[in-house]
C-alpha positions in Angstrom: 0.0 0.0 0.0 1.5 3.4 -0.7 0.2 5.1 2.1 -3.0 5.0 4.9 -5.2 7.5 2.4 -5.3 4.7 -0.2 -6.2 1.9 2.3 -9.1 4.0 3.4 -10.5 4.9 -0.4 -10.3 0.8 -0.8 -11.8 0.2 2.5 -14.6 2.6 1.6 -15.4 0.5 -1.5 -15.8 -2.4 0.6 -19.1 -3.7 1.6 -17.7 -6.4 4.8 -14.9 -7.8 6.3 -14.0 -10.3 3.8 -14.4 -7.6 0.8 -11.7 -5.9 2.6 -9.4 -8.2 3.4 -9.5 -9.1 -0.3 -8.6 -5.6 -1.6 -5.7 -5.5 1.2 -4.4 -9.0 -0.8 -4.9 -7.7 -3.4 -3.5 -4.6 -3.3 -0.6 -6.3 -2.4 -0.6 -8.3 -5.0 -0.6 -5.5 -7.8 1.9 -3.9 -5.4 4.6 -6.5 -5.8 4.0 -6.8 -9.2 4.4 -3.3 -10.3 7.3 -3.3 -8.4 8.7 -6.5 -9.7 8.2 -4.9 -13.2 9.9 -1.5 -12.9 13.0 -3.2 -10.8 13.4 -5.2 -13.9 12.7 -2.6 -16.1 9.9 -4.2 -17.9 7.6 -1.5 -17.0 9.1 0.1 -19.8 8.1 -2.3 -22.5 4.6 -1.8 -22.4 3.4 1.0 -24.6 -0.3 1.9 -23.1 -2.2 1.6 -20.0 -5.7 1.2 -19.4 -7.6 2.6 -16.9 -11.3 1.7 -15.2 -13.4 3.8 -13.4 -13.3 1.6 -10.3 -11.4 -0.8 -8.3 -13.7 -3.9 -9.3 -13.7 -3.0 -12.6 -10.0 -3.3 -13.2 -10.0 -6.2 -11.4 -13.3 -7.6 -13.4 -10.7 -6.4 -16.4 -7.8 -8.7 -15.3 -9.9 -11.9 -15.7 -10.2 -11.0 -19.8 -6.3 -11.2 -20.2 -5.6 -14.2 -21.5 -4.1 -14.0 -24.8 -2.9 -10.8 -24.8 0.4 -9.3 -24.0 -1.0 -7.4 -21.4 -0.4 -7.5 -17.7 -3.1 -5.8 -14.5 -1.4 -3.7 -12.0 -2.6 -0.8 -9.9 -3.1 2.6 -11.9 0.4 4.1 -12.2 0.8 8.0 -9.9 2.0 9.4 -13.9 -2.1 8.7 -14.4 -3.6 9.1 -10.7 -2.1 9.6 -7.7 -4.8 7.6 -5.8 -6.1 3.8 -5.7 -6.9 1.8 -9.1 -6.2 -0.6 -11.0 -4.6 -0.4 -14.7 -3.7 -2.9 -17.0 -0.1 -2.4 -19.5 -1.0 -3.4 -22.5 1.9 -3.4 -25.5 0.8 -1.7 -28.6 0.1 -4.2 -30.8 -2.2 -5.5 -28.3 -4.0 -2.6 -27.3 -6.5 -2.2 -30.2 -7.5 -6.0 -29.9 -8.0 -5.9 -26.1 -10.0 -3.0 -25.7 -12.6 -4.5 -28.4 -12.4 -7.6 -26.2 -13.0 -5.7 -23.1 -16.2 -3.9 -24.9 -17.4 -7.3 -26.0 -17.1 -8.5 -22.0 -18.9 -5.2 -20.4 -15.6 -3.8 -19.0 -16.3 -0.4 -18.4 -12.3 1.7 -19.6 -12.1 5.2 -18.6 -9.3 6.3 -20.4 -6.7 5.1 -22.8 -2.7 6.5 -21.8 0.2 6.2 -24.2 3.7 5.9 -22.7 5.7 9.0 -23.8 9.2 8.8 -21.9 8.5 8.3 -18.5 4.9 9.4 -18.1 1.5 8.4 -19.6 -0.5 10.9 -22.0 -4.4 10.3 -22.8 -5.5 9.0 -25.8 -8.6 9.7 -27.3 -10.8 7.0 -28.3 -13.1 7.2 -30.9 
């Protein structure tokens, strides 16, 4: 967790004990893998990130990634400094899952292209 604001904002979103204690795991979860991924550097080799308008819609997103070179983590501070979940996405990818994502229901709330180190939006049509 980066700090006590965000485990309140997910604690909010939860409706009982167990909900919680499965965005803490969770969290932690994304957590390690985002860290995992920059340590390495392959943060870097993902072109886009996706972002949801809520916590259980990223994570509803995560189950539809099969297939696609694509990995879930939680929404990157370059995008929002606060609590979400995001999925990379490399750019050959990116046209293909967010049709896929459509076709499932997955609500997306905005579409970021890398540029150096930070994310830009991309308007969809």
């Amino acid at each position: 967790m980066k700090n006590p604001i965000d485990l309140e904002m997910k604690m909010a979103e939860a409706k009982n004990f167990g909900e919680r204690i499965f965005f803490i795991v969770t969290g932690m979860r994304l957590h390690a893998k985002v860290y995992f991924l920059r340590f390495s550097g392959l943060f870097k080799k993902y072109d886009y990130c996706i972002a949801f308008p809520s916590i259980p819609e990223g994570l509803k997103a995560e189950k539809h990634l099969k297939g696609f070179k694509a990995v879930s983590i939680p929404i990157p501070d370059e995008i929002f400094e606060g609590c979400g979940v995001g999925v990379l996405v490399k750019e050959e990818d990116k046209d293909r899952l967010l049709k896929h994502l459509r076709e499932k229901g997955v609500l997306v709330s905005g579409v970021f292209r890398r540029v150096g180190n930070r994310f830009e939006e991309v308007k969809q049509s």
